[in-house]
Backbone as CSV, one residue per row, in Angstrom:
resi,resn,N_x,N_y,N_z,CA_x,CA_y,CA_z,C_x,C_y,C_z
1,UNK,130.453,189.088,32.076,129.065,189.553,32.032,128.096,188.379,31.926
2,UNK,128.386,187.298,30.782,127.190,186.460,31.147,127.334,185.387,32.231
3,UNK,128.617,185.418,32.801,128.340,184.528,34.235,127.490,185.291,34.919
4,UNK,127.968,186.751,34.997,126.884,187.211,35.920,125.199,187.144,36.103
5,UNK,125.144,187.285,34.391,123.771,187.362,34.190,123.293,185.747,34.695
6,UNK,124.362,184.960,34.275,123.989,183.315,34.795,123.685,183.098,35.818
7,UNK,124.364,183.623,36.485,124.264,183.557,38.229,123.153,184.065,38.497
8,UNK,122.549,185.484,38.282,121.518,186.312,39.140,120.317,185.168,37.718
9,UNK,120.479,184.493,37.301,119.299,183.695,36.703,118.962,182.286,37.474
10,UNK,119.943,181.657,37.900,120.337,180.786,38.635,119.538,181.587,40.527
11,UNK,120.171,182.220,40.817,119.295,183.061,41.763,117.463,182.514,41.413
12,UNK,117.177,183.800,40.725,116.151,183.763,40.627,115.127,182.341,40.750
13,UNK,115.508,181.460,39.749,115.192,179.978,39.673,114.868,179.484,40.749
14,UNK,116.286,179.848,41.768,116.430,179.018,43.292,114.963,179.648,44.042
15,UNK,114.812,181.060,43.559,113.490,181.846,44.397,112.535,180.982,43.878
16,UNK,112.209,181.284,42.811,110.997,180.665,42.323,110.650,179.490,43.130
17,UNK,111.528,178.448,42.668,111.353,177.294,43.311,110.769,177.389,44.697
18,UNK,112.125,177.813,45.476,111.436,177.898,47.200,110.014,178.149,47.467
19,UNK,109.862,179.506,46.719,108.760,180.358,47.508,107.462,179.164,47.228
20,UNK,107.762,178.426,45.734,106.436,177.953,45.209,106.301,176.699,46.163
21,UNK,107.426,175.972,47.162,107.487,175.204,48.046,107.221,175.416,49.374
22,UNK,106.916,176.654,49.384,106.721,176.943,50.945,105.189,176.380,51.339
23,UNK,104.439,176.675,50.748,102.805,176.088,51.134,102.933,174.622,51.217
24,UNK,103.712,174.498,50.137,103.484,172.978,50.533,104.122,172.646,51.820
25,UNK,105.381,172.962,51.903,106.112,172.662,53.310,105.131,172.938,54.598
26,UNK,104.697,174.058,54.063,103.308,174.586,55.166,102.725,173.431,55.970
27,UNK,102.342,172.898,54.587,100.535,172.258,54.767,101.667,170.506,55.397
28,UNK,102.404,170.631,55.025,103.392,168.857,55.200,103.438,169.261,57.051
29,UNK,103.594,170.344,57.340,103.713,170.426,58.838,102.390,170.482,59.574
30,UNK,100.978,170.812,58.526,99.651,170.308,59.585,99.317,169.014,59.184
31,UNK,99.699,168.303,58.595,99.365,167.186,58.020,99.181,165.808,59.499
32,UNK,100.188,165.968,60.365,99.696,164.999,61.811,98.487,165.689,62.441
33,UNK,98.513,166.708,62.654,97.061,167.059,63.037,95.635,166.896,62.445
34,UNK,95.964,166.919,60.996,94.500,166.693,60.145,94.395,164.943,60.004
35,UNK,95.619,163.981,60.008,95.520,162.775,60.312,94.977,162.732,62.123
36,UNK,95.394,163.246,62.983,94.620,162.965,63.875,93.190,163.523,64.391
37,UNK,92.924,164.600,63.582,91.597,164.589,63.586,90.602,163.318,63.146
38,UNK,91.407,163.377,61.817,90.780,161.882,60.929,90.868,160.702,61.699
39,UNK,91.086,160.510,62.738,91.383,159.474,63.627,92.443,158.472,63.134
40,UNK,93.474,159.182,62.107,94.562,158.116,61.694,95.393,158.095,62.571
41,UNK,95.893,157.627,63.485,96.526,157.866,64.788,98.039,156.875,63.899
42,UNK,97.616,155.942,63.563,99.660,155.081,63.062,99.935,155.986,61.940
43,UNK,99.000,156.840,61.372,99.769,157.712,60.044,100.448,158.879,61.573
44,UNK,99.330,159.555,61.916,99.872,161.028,62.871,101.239,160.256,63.350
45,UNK,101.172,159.673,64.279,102.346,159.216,64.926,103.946,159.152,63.920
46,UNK,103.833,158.605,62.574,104.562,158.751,61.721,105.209,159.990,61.252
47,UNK,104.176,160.737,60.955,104.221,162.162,60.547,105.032,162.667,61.691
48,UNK,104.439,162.405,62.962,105.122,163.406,64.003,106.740,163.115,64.457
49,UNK,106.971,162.064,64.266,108.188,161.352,64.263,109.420,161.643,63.371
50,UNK,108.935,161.942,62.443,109.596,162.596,60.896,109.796,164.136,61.357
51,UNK,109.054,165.088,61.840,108.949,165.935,62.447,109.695,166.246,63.175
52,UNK,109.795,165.811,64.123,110.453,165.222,65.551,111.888,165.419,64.896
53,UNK,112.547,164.122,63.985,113.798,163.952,63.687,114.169,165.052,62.824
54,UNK,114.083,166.341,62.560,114.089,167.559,61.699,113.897,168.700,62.398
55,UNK,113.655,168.591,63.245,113.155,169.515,64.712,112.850,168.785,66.194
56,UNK,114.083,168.207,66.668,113.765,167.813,68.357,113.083,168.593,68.991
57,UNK,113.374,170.083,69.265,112.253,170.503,69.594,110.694,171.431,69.084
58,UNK,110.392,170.330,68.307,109.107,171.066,68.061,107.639,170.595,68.990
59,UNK,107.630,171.247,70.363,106.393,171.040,70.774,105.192,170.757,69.635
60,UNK,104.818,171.319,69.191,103.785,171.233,68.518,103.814,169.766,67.826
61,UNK,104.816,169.082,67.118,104.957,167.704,66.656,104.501,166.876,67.920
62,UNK,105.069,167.055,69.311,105.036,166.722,70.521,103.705,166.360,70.553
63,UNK,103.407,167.250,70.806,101.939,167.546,71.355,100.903,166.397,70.646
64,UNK,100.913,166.490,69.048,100.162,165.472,68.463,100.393,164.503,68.597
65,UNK,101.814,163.951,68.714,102.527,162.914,68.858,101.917,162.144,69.863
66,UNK,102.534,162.782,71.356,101.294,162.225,72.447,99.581,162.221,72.163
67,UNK,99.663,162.718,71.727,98.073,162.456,71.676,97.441,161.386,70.417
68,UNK,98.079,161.171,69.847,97.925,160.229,68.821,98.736,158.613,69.539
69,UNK,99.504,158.706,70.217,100.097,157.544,70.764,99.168,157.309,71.781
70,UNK,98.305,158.320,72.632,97.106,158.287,74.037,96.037,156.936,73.064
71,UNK,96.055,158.049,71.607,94.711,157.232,70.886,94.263,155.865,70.922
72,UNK,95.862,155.395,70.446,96.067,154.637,70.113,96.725,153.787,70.974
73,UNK,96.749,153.588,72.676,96.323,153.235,73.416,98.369,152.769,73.475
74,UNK,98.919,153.541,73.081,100.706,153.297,73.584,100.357,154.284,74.682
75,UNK,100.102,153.939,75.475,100.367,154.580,76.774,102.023,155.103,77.331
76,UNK,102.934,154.038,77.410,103.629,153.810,78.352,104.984,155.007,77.206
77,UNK,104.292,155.001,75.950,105.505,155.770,75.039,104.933,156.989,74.841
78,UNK,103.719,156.913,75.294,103.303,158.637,75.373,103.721,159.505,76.536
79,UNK,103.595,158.724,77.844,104.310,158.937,78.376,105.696,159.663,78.714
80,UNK,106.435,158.782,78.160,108.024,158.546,77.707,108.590,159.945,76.953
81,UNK,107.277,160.104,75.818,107.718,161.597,74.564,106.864,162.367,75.416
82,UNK,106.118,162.915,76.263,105.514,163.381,76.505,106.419,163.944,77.990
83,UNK,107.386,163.336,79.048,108.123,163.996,79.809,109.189,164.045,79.122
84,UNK,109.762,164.117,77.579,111.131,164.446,76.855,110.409,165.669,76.974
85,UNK,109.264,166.127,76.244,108.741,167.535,75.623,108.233,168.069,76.837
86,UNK,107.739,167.970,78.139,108.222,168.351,79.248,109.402,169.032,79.632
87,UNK,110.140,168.266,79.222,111.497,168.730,79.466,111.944,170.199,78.928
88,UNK,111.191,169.990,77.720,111.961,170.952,76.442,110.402,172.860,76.971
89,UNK,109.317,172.109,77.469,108.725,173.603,77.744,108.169,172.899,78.357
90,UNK,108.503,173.014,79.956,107.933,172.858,81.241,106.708,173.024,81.386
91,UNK,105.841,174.171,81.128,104.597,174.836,81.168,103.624,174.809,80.034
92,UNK,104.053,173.954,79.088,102.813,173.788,77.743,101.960,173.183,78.285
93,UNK,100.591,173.601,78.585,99.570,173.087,78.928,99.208,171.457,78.303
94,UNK,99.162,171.269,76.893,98.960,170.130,75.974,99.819,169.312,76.906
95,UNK,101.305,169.187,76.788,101.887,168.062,77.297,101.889,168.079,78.637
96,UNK,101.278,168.840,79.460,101.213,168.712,80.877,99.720,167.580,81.023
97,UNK,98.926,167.973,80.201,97.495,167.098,80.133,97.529,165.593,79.774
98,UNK,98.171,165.837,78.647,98.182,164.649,77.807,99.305,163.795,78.900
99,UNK,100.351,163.963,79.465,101.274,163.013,80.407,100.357,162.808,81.811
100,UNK,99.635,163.387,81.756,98.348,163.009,83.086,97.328,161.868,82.349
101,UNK,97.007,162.093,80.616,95.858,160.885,80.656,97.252,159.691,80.762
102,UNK,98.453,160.212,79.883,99.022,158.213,79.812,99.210,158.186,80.934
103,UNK,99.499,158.582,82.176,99.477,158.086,83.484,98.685,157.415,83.968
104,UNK,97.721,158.447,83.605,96.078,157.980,84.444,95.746,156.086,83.635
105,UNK,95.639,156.341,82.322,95.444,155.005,81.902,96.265,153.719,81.780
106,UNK,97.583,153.616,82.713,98.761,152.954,83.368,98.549,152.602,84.298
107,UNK,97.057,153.495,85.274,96.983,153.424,87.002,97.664,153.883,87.613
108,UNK,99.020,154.786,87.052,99.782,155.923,87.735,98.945,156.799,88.404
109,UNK,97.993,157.156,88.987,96.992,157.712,89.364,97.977,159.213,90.315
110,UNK,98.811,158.620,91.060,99.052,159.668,92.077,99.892,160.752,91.018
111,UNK,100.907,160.314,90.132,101.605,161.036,89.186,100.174,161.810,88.217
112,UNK,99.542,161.326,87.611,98.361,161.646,86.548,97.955,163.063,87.242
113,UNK,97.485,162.764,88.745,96.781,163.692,89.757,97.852,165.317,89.346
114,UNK,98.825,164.799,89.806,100.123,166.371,89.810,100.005,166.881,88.697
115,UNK,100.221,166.155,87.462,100.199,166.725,86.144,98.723,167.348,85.949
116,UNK,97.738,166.588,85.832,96.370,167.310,86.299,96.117,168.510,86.524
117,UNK,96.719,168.978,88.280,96.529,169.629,88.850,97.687,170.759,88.168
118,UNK,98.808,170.830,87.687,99.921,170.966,86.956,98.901,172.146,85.745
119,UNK,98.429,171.111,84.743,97.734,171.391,83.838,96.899,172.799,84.186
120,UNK,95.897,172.702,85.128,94.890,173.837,85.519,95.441,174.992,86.032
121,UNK,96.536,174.919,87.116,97.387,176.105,87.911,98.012,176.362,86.668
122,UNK,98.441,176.028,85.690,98.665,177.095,84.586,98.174,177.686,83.298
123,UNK,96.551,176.871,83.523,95.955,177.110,81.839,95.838,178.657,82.570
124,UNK,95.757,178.949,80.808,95.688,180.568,80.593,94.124,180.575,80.511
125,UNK,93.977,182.113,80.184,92.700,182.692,80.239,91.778,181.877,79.251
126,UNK,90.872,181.325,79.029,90.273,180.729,77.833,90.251,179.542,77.699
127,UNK,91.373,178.841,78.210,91.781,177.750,78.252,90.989,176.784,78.887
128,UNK,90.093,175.033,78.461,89.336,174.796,78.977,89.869,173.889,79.476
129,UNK,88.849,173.490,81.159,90.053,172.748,82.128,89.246,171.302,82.431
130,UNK,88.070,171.549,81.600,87.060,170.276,81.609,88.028,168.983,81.375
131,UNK,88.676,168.983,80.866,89.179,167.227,80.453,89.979,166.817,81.873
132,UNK,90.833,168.078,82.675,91.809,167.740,83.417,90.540,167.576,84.737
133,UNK,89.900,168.125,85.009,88.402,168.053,85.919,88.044,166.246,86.291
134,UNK,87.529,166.077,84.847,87.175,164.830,84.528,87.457,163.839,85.274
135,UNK,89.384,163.935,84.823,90.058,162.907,85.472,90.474,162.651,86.521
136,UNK,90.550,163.696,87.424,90.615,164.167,88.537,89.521,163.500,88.883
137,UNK,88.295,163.729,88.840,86.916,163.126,89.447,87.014,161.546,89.395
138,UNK,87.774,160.514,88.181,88.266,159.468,87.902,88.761,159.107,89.033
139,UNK,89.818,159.300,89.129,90.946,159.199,90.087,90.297,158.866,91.736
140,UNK,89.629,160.230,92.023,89.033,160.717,93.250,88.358,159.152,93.629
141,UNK,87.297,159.299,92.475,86.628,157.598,92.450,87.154,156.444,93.031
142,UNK,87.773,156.338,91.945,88.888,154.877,92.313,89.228,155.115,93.594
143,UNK,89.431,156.302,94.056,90.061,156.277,96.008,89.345,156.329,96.825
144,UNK,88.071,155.992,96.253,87.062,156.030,97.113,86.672,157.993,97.618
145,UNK,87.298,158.720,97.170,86.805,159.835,97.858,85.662,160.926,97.496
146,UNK,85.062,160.440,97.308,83.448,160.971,96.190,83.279,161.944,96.954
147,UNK,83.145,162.905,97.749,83.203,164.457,98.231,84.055,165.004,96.962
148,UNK,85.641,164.372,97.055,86.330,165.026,96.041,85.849,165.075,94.516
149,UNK,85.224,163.612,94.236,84.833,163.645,93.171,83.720,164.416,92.701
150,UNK,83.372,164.713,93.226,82.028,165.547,93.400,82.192,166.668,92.695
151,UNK,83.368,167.564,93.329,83.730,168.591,93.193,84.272,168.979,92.012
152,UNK,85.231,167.705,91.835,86.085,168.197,90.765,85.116,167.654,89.210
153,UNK,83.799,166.839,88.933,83.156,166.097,88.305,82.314,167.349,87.568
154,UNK,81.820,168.751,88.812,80.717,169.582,89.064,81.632,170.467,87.909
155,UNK,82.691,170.393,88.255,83.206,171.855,87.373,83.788,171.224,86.154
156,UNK,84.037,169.908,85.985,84.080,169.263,84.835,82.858,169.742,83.674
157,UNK,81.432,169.202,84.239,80.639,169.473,83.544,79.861,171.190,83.259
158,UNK,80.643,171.673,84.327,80.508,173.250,83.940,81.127,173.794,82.832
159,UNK,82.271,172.821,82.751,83.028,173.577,81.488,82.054,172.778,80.337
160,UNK,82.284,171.613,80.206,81.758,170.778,79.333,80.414,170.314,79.473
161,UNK,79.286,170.805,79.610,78.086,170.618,79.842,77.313,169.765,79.106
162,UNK,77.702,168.960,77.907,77.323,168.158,76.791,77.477,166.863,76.633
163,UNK,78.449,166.347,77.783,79.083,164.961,77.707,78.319,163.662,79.095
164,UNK,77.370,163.389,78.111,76.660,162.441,79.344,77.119,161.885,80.241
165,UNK,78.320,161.193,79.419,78.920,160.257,80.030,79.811,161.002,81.643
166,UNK,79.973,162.107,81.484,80.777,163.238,82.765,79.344,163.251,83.355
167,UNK,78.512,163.537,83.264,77.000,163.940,84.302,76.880,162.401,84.915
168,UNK,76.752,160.920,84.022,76.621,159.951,84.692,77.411,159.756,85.615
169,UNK,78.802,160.321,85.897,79.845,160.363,86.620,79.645,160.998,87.654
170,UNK,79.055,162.074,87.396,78.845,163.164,88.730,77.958,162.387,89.324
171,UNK,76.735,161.756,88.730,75.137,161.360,89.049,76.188,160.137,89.901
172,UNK,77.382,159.134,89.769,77.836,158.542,90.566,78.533,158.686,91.966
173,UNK,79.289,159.380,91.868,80.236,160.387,92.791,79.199,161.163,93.670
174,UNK,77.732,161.217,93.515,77.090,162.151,94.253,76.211,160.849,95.223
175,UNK,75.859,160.013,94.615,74.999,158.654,95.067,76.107,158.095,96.087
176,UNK,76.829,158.083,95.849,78.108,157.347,96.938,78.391,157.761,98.116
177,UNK,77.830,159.419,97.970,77.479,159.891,99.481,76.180,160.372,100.167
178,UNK,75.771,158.974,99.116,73.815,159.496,99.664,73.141,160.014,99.296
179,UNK,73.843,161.210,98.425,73.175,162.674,98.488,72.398,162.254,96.968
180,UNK,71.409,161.372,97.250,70.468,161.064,96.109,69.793,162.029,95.399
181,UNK,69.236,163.174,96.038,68.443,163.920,95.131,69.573,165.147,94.351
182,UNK,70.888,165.081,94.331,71.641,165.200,93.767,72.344,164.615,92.746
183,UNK,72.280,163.482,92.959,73.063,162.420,92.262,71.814,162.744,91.157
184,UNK,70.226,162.186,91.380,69.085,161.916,90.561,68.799,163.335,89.657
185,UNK,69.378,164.566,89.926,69.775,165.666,89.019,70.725,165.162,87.895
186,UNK,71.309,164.736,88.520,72.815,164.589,87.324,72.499,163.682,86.807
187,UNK,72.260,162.197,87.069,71.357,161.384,86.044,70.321,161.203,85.092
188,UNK,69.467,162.699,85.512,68.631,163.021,84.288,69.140,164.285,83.093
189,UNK,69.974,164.843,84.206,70.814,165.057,83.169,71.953,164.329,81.582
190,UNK,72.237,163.540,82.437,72.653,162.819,81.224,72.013,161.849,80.576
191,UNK,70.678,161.781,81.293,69.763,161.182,80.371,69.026,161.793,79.196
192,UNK,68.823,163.581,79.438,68.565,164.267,78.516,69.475,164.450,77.281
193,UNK,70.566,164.253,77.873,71.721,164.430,76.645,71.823,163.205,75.887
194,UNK,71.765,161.781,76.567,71.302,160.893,75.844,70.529,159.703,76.756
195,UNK,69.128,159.393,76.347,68.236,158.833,76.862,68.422,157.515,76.902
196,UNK,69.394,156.929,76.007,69.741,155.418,76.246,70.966,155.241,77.326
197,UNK,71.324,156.241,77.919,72.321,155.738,78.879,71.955,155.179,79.671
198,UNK,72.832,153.690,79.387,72.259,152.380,80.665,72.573,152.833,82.055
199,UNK,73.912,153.468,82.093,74.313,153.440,83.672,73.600,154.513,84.322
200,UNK,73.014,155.534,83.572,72.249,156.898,83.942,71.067,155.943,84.764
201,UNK,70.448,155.779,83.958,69.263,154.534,83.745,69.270,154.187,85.044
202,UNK,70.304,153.211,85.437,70.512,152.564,86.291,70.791,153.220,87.701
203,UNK,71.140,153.916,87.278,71.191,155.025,88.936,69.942,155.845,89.219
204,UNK,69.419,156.010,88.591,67.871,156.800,88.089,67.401,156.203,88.944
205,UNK,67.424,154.726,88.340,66.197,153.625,89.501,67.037,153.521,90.741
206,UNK,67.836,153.065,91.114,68.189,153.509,92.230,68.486,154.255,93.477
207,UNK,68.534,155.703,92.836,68.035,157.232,93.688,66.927,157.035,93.750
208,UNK,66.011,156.961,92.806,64.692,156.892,92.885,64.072,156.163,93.659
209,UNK,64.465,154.548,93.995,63.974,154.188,95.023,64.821,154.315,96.735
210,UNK,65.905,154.910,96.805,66.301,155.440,98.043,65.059,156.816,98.460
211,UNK,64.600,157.442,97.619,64.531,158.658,97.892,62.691,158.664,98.388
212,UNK,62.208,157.318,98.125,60.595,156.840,98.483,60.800,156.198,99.467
């Protein structure tokens, strides 16, 4: 009888304990995300790694992981964890994006493009496609093909309508094919959003005097 009672006390104990550990365990698993909000990118990366080795596949560790290694400008290993977790869920939007910027910022440009394009043919409903837009319009640039950039720059800033620095982009991509009193829209546009933009600025005066 009193082993028994020992035992179902011993039980209990073991409950207590757990349950009063679970929040914490909780909060230990958002902890890379609230470091990468905080812009601690060598703590996140740590965290996610620890993660990682306790769960290979936990997208979600993934996910921060790359994006805290993007931050922090390891390209070539975001990459690297970023087509492992590829591997592991083909179709997660996050690591389809995030293996398009470390591309893109490698000059992998033609790979960046697929994942990109990858990224949008499967975001879901809600899902915003402004960042993958962006880079796409990047890309387009660098190849000289500013029609494309145009396009893909226009619906960039449709999603994201707030980011000067994307309107000075469009206001570029639109000047490259002349189409000045277009371009000189999008440059005051991102001059409204912020009035010290030099390169806005600078294209401003330049449409401006094509267009006299």
């Amino acid at each position: 009888m009193k082993n028994k009672i020992k035992a179902i006390f011993i039980a209990f104990v073991t409950f207590c304990i757990f349950t009063q550990a679970l929040p914490v365990f909780a909060q230990a698993k958002q902890d890379a995300l609230k470091l990468y909000r905080e812009k601690k990118y060598t703590e996140a990366i740590a965290v996610c790694e620890a993660e990682l080795a306790e769960n290979p596949s936990n997208i979600d560790s993934y996910a921060v992981l790359c994006w805290s290694l993007v931050k922090n400008k390891q390209y070539a290993e975001a990459e690297q964890r970023g087509l492992a977790a590829n591997r592991i869920k083909p179709y997660d939007g996050r690591i389809l994006e995030i293996i398009g910027e470390a591309k893109f910022y490698q000059g992998k440009n033609i790979g960046a493009m697929q994942f990109f394009q990858d990224y949008i043919a499967n975001a879901t409903k809600g899902t915003s496609t402004g960042i993958a837009y962006y880079f796409m319009g990047e890309i387009y640039i660098k190849q000289a093909k500013y029609q494309h950039a145009d396009i893909s720059l226009s619906m960039a800033v449709r999603e994201e309508p707030l980011l000067d620095y994307w309107w000075m982009r469009l206001g570029y991509a639109r000047e490259k094919t002349s189409s000045y009193e277009s371009a000189l829209k999008a440059y005051n546009k991102a001059l409204e959003l912020n009035p010290s933009q030099a390169d806005a600025l600078r294209g401003k005066a330049r449409c401006t005097a094509e267009l006299q």
